[in-house]
Phi, psi and omega in degrees: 000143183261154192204141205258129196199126164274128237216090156325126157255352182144298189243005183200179159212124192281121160301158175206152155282100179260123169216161168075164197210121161142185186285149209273157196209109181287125163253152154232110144327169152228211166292136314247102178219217189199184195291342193288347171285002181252347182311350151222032138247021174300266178338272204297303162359293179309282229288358176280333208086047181241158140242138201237113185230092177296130178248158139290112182304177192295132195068350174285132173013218178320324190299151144359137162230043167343127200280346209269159190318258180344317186299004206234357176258166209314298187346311193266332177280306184318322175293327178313313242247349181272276188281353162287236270303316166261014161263340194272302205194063181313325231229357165215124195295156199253197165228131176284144166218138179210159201262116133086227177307334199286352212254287211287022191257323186284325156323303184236032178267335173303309225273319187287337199239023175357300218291331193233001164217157197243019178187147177216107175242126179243131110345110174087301181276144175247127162340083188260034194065153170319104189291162185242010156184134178341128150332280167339341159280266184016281156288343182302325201287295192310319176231341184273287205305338185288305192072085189231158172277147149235122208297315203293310141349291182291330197245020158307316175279121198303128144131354194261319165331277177322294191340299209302325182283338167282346175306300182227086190296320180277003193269303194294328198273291193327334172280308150327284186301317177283331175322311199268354196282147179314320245234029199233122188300120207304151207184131175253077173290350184235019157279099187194167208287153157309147196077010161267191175240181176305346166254011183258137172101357194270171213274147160295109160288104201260173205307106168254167171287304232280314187238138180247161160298323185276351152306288174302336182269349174284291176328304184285340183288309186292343207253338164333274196271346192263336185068207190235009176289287200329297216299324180266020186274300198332309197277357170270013213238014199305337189271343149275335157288347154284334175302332194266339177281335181317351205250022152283317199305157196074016167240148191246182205253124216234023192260161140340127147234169194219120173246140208212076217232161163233159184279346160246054148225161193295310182268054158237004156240058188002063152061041150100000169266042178208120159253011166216086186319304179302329160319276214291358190264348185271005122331296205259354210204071202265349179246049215274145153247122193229146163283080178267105181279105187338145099104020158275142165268215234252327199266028135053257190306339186281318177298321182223040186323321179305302184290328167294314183295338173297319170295334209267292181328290173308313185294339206258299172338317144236045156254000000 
C-alpha cells in the first residue's frame, strides 16, 4: 500500500510517497514535476523488494517551501536527502535515483556523502564532475552574450519566470513537457532571440499516452496552490553551488551508478556539448553503467516506464 508521510528531514519536512518494505531507495524529481513523476515506478520497485520513497522536493507540492533564494541551493537540498535517508533506515546506506534537477541533486548528494548511500542512478542529466566555474558563465558564454535565449537565463529573475507560469499552470507544464518530449515532432523551437519569454515560439501541444488529462489536473492542482518560486530558486543558485563543490574538487563518484539518458532530449547532450555522455560521465563515475533510449525525450521514466523500470530494477538489484 502506498502511503503519503510527512517527514522531519532536520530544517524543513518533505512530503513522501512510501511503499514496500526492504532496503530504501530514494526518487528525486526535477523541474516541474513532484514525487507524482514516479507513479509507475512506486509499485514495481516495491513489489521487488524495496522500499521506495518519492519526495516532493523542497518547494514542491507538500514539502516546506522557504521563501529566500539561498534555501534552494544543492547543500541544502543534499542535506533533505541525508536526513530523510536517517529518519527512514539510519542504519544502512540507501540507494538514490533522480530525475531532470534530481539526477545532479542525487549526483552529489553520493558524491558528497559516500558513508549513506552505496548506488546512485540518475536519469536525463549526466555527471560531469565538480564544476570549474558557475553555470551562469556558461551560459552566458554560450547564449546571453550571443543574444541568444536561454530558459535557465529567463529564470534567473525572481517574479518574471513565476508570472508566466502561474498564469495558466496547466497550459505552462503541458507545453513544456511536450516541447522536450520524444513525441514532439522535430522542430527548432528554442532557438529564439534573448528577450523572449519560455512559451513564445514552442508547438501546441497534443494528446500524448505518457501525459494524460488526469495527470495535467495533478500537475495543475499542485503547482496551484504550491506557485513556481521554490521551484525556480533552484536554478538561482548556480554560483553558490558551484562555491560549496569546490571542496570536492578532483573526486569522483566511485559507488555503483546508473546512468539513463535519451536520443531526443537535450540534457541528456548538456544541450549539444557532448556527444556521449556515457563516455564522458566514466571520467568522473568510472563505475557508471549507461542507457541511451531511442527516440525518449526529456521526461525519461514518464515516456517510457516499462523500459526504465526493467533497466532500474535489474540495476538496483544487483547492487
Amino acid at each position: 500500500m502506498r502511503e503519503m508521510r510527512t517527514i522531519d528531514v532536520g530544517e524543513l519536512s518533505l512530503r513522501c510517497a512510501i511503499e514496500g518494505d526492504g532496503p530504501l531507495v530514494i526518487m528525486v524529481h526535477g523541474f516541474p514535476e513532484s514525487w507524482y513523476s514516479w507513479r509507475h515506478q512506486l509499485t514495481p520497485l516495491a513489489e521487488a523488494g524495496f522500499t521506495v520513497c518519492a519526495i516532493d522536493v523542497r518547494g514542491y507540492g507538500g514539502s516546506d517551501k522557504p521563501h529566500e533564494i539561498a534555501a534552494y541551493a544543492m547543500e541544502r537540498i543534499v542535506g533533505d536527502l541525508v536526513g530523510l535517508k536517517m529518519a527512514l533506515q539510519p542504519d544502512q546506506p540507501a540507494i538514490l535515483v533522480g530525475h531532470d534537477w534530481g539526477a545532479p541533486i542525487v549526483w552529489n548528494t553520493a558524491l558528497t556523502h559516500p558513508e549513506h548511500f552505496r548506488a546512485v542512478a540518475g536519469l536525463s542529466v549526466p555527471f560531469a564532475g565538480v564544476p570549474s566555474r558557475p553555470f551562469t558563465e556558461v551560459f552566458d558564454e554560450h547564449f546571453t552574450s550571443q543574444g541568444k535565449f536561454f530558459y535557465q537565463e529567463y529564470f534567473q529573475e525572481p517574479g518574471v519566470a513565476e508570472a508566466e507560469a502561474e498564469k495558466d499552470p496547466r497550459d505552462w507544464v503541458a507545453r513544456m513537457m511536450y516541447s522536450i518530449s520524444g513525441d514532439v515532432p522535430p522542430g527548432d523551437y528554442w532557438s529564439k532571440p534573448y528577450g523572449a519569454t519560455f512559451l513564445e515560439g514552442l508547438p501546441d501541444p497534443a494528446p500524448v499516452r505518457w501525459l494524460t488529462e488526469d495527470d495535467l489536473d495533478f500537475y495543475e492542482a499542485e503547482f496551484k496552490q504550491s506557485g513556481f518560486r521554490g521551484p525556480l530558486n533552484r536554478y538561482r543558485n548556480h554560483v553558490a553551488d558551484y562555491e560549496w563543490l569546490q571542496g570536492w574538487q578532483g573526486k569522483r563518484i566511485e559507488q555503483p551508478a546508473l546512468f539513463i539518458g535519451g536520443t531526443r532530449d537535450p540534457a541528456t547532450y548538456l544541450f549539444g556539448a557532448v556527444t556521449d555522455p556515457v563516455a564522458l560521465m566514466k571520467m568522473f563515475a568510472p563505475t557508471v553503467e549507461g542507457h541511451i533510449l531511442d527516440g525518449v525525450g526529456h521526461w525519461t521514466q514518464q515516456e517510457r516506464p516499462d523500459e526504465v523500470n526493467r533497466i532500474l530494477i535489474d540495476w538496483i538489484k544487483r547492487v
